[in-house]
C-alpha positions, -999 to 999 in steps of 0.1 A, spaced: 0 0 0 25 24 8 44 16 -24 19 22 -43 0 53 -24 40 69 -28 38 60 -66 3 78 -76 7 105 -49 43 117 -66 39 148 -91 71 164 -91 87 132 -109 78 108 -140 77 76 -129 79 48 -148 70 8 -141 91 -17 -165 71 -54 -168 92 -80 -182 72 -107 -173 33 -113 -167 15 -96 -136 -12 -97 -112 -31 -85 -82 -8 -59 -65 18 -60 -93 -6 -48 -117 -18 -21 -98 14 -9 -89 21 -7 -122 -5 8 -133 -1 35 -108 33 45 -125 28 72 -150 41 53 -179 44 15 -176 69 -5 -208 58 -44 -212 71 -68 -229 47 -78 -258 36 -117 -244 30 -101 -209 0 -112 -194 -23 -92 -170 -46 -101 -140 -57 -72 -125 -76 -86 -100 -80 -100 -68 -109 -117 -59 -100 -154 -68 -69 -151 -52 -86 -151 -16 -65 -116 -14 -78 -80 -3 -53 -58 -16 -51 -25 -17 -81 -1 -29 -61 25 -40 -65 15 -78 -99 35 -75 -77 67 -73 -64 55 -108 -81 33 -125 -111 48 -135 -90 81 -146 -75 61 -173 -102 34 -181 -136 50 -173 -154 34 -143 -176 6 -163 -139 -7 -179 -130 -5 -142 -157 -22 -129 -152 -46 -155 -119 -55 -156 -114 -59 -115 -145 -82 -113 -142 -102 -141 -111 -118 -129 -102 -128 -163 -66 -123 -173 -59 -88 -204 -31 -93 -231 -9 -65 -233 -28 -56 -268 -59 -54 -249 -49 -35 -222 -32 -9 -250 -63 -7 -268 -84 -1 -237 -59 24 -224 -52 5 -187 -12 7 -197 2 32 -219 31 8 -228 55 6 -254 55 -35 -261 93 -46 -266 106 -71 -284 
């Protein structure tokens, strides 16, 4: 929580989340709180945590819904079905530039 609350709350730097593998839950979220987040293209995305028998931190709905509207929100933390990297790009949950 703290990591991430530090992340979203920062405004006098860029910051900037680098995912070279897939990520879930907490990992997602804290990336997603970065301002620009770089993936690598067969990344794989669980943004949830309900099936994980987790409560993790709420502080996605200070971010989430900014980039995503709040039905896509909604959607994509209840659904608890895993997003591509393409889908997440074309949805607009990570702003990333897909390496080779």
């Amino acid at each position: 929580n703290d990591l991430v609350k530090a992340i979203f709350s920062e405004t006098s730097k860029v910051t900037v989340a680098a995912l070279q593998g897939n990520a879930g839950a907490g990992g997602a979220m804290a990336a997603l709180s970065c301002d620009f987040v770089w993936t690598h293209n067969h990344t794989i995305l669980n943004p949830h945590y309900k099936l994980m028998g987790l409560h993790g931190s709420e502080y996605w709905t200070n971010f989430l819904p900014a980039r995503v509207g709040n039905e896509m929100a909604v959607k994509l933390t209840e659904s608890c079905m895993p997003v591509s990297v393409t889908v997440a790009k074309d949805i607009q949950r990570y702003n990333c530039t897909q390496s080779k």
